[in-house]
C-alpha positions in Angstrom: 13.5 -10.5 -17.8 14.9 -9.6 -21.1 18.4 -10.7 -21.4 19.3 -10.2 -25.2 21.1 -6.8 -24.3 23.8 -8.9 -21.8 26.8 -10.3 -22.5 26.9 -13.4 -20.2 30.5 -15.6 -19.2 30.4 -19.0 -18.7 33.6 -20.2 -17.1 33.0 -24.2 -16.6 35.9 -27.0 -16.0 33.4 -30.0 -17.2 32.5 -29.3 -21.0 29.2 -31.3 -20.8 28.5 -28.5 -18.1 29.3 -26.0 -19.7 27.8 -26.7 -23.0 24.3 -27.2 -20.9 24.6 -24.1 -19.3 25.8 -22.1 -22.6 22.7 -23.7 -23.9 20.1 -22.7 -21.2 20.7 -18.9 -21.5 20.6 -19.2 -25.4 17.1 -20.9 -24.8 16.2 -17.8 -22.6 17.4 -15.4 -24.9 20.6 -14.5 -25.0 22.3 -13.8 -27.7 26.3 -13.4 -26.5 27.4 -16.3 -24.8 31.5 -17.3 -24.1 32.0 -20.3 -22.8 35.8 -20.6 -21.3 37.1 -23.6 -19.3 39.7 -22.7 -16.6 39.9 -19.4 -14.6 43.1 -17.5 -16.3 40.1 -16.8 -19.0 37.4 -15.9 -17.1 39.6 -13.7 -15.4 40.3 -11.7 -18.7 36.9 -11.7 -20.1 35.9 -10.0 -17.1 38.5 -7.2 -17.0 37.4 -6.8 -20.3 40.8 -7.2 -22.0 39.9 -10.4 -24.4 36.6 -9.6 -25.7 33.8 -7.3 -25.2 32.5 -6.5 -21.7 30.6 -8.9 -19.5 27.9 -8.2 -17.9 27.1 -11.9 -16.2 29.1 -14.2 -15.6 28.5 -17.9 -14.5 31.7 -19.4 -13.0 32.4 -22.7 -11.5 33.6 -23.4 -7.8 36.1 -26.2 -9.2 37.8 -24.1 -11.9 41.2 -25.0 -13.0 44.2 -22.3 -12.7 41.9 -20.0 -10.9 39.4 -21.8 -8.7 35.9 -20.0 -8.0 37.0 -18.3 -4.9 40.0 -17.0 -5.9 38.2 -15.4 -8.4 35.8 -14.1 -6.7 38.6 -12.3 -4.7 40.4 -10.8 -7.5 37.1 -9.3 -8.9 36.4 -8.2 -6.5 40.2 -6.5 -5.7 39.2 -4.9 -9.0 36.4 -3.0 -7.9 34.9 -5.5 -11.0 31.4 -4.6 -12.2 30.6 -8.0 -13.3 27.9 -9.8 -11.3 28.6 -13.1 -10.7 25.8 -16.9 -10.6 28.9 -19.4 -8.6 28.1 -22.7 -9.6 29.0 -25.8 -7.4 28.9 -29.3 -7.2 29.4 -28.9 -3.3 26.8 -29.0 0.1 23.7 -26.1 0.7 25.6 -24.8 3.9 29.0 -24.7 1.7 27.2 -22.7 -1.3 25.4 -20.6 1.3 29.5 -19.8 2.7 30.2 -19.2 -1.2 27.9 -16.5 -0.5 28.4 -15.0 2.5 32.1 -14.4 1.5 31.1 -13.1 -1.4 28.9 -10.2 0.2 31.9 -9.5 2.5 34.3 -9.0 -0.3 31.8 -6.6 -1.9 31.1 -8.6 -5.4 27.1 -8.4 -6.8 26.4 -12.0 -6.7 22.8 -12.9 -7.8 23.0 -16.3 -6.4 24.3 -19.6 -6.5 23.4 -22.9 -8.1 24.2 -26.4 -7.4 24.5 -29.2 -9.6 22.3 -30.5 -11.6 21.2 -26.7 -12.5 17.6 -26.5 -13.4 16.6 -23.7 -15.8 14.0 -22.2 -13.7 16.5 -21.7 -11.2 18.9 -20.0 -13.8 15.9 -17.7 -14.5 15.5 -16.9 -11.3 18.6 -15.9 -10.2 18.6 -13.8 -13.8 15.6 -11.9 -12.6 17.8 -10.5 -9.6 20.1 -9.0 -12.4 18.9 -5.1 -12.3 20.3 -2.1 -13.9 22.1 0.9 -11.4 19.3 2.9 -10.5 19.3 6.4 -11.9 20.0 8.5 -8.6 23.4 6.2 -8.2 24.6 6.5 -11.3 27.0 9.6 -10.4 30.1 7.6 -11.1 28.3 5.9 -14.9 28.1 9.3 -15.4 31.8 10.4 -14.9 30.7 13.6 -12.6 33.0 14.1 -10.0 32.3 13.2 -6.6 31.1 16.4 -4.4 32.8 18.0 -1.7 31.7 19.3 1.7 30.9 22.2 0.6 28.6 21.5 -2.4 26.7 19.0 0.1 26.0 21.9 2.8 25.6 24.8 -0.1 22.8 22.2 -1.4 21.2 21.8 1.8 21.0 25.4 2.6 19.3 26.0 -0.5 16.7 23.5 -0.2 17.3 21.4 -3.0 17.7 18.2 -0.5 14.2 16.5 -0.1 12.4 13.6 2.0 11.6 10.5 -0.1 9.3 7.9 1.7 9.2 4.0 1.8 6.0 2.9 3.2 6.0 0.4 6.3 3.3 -2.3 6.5 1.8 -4.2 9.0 2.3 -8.0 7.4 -1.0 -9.1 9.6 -3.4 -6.9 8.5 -1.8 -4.9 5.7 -2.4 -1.7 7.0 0.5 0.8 6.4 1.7 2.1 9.2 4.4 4.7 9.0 6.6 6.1 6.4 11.0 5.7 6.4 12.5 9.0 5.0 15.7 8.8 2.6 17.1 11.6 1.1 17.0 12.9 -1.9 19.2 15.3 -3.6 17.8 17.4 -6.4 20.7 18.9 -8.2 20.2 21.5 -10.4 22.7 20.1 -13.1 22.7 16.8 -12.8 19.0 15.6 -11.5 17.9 13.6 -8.9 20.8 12.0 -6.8 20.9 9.1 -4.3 22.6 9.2 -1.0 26.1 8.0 -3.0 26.7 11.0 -4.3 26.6 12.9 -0.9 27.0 10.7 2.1 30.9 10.2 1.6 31.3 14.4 1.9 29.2 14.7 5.4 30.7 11.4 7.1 34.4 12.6 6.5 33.6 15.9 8.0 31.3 14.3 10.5 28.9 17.0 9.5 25.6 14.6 9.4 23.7 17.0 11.3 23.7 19.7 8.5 21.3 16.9 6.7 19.8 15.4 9.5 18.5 18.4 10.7 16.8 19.5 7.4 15.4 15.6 6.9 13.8 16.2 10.2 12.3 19.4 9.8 11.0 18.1 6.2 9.7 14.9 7.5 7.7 16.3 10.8 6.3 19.0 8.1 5.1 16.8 5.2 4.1 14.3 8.4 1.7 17.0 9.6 0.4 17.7 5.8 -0.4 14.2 5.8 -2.9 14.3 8.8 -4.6 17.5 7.3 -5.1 15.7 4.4 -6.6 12.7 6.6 -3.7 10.4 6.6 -2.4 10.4 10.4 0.8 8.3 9.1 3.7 7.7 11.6 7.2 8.8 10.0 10.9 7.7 10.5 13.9 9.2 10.5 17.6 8.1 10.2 19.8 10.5 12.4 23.8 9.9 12.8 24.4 9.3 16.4 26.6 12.8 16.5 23.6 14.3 15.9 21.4 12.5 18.6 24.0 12.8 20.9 23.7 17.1 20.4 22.8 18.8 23.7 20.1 20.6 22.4 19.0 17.4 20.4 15.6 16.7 22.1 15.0 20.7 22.4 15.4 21.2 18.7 13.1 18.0 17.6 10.3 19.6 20.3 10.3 22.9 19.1 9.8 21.3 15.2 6.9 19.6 16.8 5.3 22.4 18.2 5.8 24.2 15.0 3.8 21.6 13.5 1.6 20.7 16.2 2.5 17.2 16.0 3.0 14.7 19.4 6.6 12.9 19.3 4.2 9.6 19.3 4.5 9.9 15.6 8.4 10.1 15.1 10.7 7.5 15.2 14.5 8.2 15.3 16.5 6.0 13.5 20.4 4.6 14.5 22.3 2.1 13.1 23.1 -1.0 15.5 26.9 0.0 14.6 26.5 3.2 17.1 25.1 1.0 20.0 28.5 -1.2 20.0 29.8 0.5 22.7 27.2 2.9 24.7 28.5 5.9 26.8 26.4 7.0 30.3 25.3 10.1 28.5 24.3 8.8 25.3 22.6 6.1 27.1 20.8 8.9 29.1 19.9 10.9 26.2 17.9 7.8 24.8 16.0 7.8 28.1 15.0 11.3 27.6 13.7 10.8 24.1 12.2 7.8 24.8 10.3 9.4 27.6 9.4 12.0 25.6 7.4 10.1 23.7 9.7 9.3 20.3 10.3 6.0 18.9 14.0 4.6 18.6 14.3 2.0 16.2 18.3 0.3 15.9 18.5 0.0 12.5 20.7 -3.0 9.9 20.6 -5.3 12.9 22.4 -8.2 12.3 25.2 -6.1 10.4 27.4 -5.5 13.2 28.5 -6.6 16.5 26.3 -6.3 19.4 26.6 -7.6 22.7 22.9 -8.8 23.1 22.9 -8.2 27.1 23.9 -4.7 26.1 21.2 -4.5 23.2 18.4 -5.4 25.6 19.7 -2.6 27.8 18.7 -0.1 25.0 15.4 1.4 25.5 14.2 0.7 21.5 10.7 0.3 20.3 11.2 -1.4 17.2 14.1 -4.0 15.8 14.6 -3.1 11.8 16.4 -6.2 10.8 19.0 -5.8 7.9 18.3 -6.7 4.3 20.8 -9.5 4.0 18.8 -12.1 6.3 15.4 -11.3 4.5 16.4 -12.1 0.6 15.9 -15.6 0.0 15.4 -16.6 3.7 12.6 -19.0 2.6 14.2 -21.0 0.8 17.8 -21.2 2.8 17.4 -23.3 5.9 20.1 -21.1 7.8 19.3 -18.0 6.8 15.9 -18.6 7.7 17.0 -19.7 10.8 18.6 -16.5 11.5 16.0 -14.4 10.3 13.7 -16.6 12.9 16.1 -16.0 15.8 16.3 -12.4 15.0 12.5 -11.9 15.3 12.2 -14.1 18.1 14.4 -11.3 20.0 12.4 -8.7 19.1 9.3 -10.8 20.7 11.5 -11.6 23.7 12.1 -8.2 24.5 8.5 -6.6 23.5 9.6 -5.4 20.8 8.1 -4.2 17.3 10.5 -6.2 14.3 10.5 -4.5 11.3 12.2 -6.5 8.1 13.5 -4.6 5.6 14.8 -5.2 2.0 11.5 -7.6 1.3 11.3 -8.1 -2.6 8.8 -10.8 -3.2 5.6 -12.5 -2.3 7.5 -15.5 -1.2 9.3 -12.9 1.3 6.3 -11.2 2.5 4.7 -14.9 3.1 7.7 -16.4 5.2 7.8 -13.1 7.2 4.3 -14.0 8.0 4.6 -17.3 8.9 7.4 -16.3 11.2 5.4 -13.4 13.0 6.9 -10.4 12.2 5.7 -7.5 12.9 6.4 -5.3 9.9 8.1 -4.8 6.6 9.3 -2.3 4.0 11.2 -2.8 0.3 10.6 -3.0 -3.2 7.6 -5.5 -2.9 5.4 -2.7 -1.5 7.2 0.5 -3.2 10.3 2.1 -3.7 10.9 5.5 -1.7 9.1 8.2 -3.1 8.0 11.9 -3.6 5.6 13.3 -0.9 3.3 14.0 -3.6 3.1 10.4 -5.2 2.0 8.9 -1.4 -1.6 9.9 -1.3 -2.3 8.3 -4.7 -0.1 5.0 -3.7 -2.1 4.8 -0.1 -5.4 5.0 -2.5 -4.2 1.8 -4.2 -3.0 0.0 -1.6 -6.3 0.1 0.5 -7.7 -0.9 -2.6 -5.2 -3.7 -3.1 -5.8 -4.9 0.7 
């Protein structure tokens, strides 16, 4: 990637260290390069108040003043923007910890590197190094956040659509449903992500006023898709207020027969959060839809808590395991290992596993090797506009 436009930190305690590292990214490209040696400095370059902003910063485990993970924690008390390379002269399974406590205290870490660095590792962890997407960049843009109101005003008017991620079978390539994300097209301020709306529905615990449009405009654009010859499968996220509506499975039949669709085509997905603790009735009312004929997929497994006696209770078709054990599981032993036990639960249990958040070829490959069923992220496409998928599909087949 081109890094001449970044300012980059490096915050090393050994100078010969430093110096080689300073030197790599100038042999890459970059242009701006600070080179501090304890963690008091770091710490202001990154706030911003000692020089200009930074955009990267490598910093090392071992720092004096401010050691690695104490900065890590104050960056990340700070809300800082800065993503952060850790470097350490310490075990795999140690770095790998560097990183898990990282991700819990919310900082954009594109990896770690242990000593000696090699430059084609510093590259790669540079290519992870993306700009905010356009429909999150509410906040870079100083609008103010919306309110309840706007959300459901929105909605009512129809300017909320369906984006789709396609879903592909890693054996044989063949795509085999479509994941719907919402999409907010605001008249004033252009196509906006799920940041600039989800916040207003979850403090009212209003979901359903979007849940039930994404469904009707899913099942609709589903059914366009097998007039056109394309009899693709679809999924849907639904909050588990919504599911849990007495008049859920009535509602999501009637939108069927509207559009003469069978529920064999629809998946409902919940996050493995709302299966923590499972009431009788919500219990029963996944019985119902699952007799019906609909899919239930628990969604972000490995993000919370479950009791797995109680997961194997639930009557789920497919397993959609979270993002965080499918980046770089090839190439770290334990998460791999995770990522293996995860899917070797979904086999256990008859289940489909679908992985999601895959990003490379290397990703796609150790999915493979490991047997899983499915997968869905950036490799294969980004979410996109009903209208773009019949062109993509014409690709991919071509592609495969």
């Amino acid at each position: 990637m081109d890094i001449t436009h970044l300012q980059f930190l490096v915050a090393e305690a050994e100078p010969g260290q430093r110096r080689l590292l300073a030197d790599m990214l100038v042999q890459m490209g970059a242009h701006a390069v600070i080179e501090v040696a304890e963690g008091h400095a770091a710490l202001r370059y990154c706030q911003g108040s000692d020089g200009p902003a930074v955009q990267v910063a490598l910093i090392d485990l071992a720092l004096p003043g401010i050691d690695g993970l104490e900065l890590i924690r104050r960056l990340a008390a700070m809300a800082c923007p800065v993503r952060l390379i850790v470097v350490g002269r310490v075990a795999a399974n140690l770095l790998f910890a560097v990183e898990t406590m990282a991700q819990a205290y919310g900082v954009d870490l594109l990896g770690t590197l242990s000593a000696p660095v090699s430059s084609e590792r510093l590259q790669e962890l540079l290519g992870n190094y993306t700009q905010a997407p356009a429909v999150c960049a509410l906040a870079a843009d100083g609008v103010a956040s919306f309110g309840f109101a706007e959300v459901a005003d929105g909605v009512h008017q129809g300017q909320f659509e369906p984006f789709f991620q396609p879903k592909i079978e890693l054996a044989t390539g063949h795509v085999t449903g479509l994941e719907t994300f919402a999409r907010w097209r605001h008249p004033q301020h252009g196509l906006l992500g799920p940041q600039a709306f989800m916040a207003a529905l979850e403090q009212r615990q209003r979901m359903d006023v979007l849940d039930w449009s994404m469904i009707e405009q899913s099942i609709e654009r589903c059914r366009a898709f097998h007039d056109m010859g394309m009899p693709i499968s679809m999924s849907i996220n639904v909050a588990p207020d919504t599911l849990a509506q007495a008049d859920f499975l009535t509602q999501a039949g009637a939108c069927l027969e509207r559009y003469r669709l069978l529920p064999d085509y629809i998946t409902f997905e919940i996050s493995e959060a709302s299966v923590l603790s499972i009431e009788a009735a919500f219990v029963e009312r996944l019985l119902r839809m699952r007799m019906a004929g609909f899919g239930l997929a628990i969604d972000d497994y490995g993000t919370g808590r479950s009791n797995l006696q109680l997961l194997a209770r639930i009557p789920f078709s497919e397993l959609k395991i979270d993002r965080s054990f499918v980046d770089g599981a090839s190439k770290k032993r334990a998460l791999g290992t995770v990522l293996s036990s995860c899917l070797g639960l979904a086999r256990s249990l008859d289940r489909k596993s679908v992985a999601v958040g895959v990003e490379t070829r290397q990703d796609w490959e150790f999915l493979q090797s490991l047997g899983c069923t499915c997968a869905q992220g950036y490799y294969i496409a980004s979410p996109m506009e009903a209208s773009a998928f019949p062109e993509w599909l014409s690709d991919w087949r071509e592609y495969f």
